[in-house]
C-alpha positions in Angstrom: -49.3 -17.1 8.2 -47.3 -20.1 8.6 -44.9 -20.0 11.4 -43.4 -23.4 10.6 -42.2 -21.4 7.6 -41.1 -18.4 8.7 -39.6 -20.2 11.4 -37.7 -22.2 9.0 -36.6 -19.2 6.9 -35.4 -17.3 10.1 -32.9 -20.2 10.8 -31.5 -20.3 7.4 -30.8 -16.9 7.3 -29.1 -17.4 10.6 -27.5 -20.1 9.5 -26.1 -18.6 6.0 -25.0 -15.5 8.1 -23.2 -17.9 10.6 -21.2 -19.7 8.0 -20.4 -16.2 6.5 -19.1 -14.9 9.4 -17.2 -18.7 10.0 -15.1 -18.6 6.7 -14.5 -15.0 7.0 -12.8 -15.5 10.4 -10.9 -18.2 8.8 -9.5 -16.2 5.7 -8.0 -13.7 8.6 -6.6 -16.6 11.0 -4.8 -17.7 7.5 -3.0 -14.4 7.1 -2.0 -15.1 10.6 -1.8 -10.9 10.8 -4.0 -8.7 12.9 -4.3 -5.4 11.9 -6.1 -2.4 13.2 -9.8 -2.0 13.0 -9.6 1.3 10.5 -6.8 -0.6 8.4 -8.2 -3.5 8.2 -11.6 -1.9 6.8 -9.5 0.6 4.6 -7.7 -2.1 2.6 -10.8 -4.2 2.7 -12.8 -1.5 1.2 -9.9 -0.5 -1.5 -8.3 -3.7 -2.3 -10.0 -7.0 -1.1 -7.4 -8.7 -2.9 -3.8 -6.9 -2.1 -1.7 -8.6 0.2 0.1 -6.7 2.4 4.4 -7.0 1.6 5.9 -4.6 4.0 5.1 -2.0 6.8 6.3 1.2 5.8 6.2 4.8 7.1 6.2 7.6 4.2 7.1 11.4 5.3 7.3 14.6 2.7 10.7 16.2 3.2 12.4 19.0 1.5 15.0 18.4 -1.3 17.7 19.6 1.0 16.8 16.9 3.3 17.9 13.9 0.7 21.6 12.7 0.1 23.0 13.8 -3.0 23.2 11.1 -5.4 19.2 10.6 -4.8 18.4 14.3 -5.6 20.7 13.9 -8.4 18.8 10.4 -9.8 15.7 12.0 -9.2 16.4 14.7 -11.1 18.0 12.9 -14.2 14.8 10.9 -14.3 12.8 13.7 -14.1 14.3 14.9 -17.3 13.3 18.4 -17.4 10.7 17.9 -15.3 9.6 19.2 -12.1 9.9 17.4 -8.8 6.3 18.2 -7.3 6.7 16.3 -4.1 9.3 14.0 -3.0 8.4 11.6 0.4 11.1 9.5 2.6 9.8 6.0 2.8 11.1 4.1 6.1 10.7 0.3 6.3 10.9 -1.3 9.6 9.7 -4.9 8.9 8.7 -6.6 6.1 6.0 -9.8 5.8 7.3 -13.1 5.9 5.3 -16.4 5.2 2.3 -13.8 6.8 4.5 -13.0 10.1 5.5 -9.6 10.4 9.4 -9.4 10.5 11.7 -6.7 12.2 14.4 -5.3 10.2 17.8 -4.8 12.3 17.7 -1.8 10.7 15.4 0.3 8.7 15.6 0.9 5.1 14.9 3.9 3.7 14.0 4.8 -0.1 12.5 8.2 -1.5 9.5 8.3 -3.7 9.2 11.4 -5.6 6.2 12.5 -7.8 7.0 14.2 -11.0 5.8 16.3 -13.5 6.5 17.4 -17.6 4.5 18.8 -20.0 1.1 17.2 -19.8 2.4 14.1 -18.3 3.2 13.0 -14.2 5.2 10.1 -13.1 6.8 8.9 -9.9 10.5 7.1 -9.5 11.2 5.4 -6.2 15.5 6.1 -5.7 17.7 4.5 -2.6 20.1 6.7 -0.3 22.5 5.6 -2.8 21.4 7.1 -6.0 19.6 3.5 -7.6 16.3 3.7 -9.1 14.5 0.8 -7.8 10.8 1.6 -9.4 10.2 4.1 -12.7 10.1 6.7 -13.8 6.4 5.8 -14.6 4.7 8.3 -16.9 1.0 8.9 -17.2 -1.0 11.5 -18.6 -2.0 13.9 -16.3 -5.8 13.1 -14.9 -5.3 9.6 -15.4 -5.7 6.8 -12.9 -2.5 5.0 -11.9 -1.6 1.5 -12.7 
């Protein structure tokens, strides 16, 4: 066996692993955003690619638990349909040129997940009764967007 060679193999194999690691920690010093270990490895594992826009806390409530113009938006863009599951999404900072900013005051939205016939869909409604996302439909068993 030729040491010289394995030698040599050893160190560019450290070498590769070391520059690796090197741009890796320098794509996360870009972001400028450390997040938890688990986090970190979640969205790395499920999304390489996302970028991360706000902070946000979501929290299943019951429909008496919403103001009334949301319940009644919800409910026209369900159309018929049935309101499966409706979540109160509180957002206490948002990104900023990759700093994490502070809201003065939360905002608060309420995601609801729908369902009609063989179809689901999900609408995203303010306090105030405005649909800011949906009603997006899908057929039922399908992946969404």
């Amino acid at each position: 066996m030729n040491w010289n060679r394995v030698t040599i193999s050893v160190a560019m194999v450290i070498l590769a692993v070391a520059a690796t690691t090197a741009q890796a920690q320098r794509k996360t010093k870009k972001r400028g955003v450390k997040l938890p270990p688990a986090v970190a490895a979640a969205l790395k594992a499920n999304c390489a690619d996302c970028t991360i826009a706000k902070v946000t806390r979501e929290t299943p409530i019951d429909l008496n638990e919403m103001p009334g113009p949301t319940l009644e938006a919800i409910r026209k863009a369900a159309n018929g349909g049935k309101i499966i599951l409706v979540e109160k999404e509180e957002t206490r900072a948002e990104l900023k040129a990759g700093k994490i900013t502070k809201l003065d005051s939360p905002k608060y939205a309420y995601e609801a997940d729908l369902a009609k016939g063989n179809k689901v869909g999900e609408v995203v409604v303010t306090a105030e009764g405005q649909i800011t996302e949906g009603p997006k439909w899908r057929k039922k068993g399908s992946k969404e967007d």
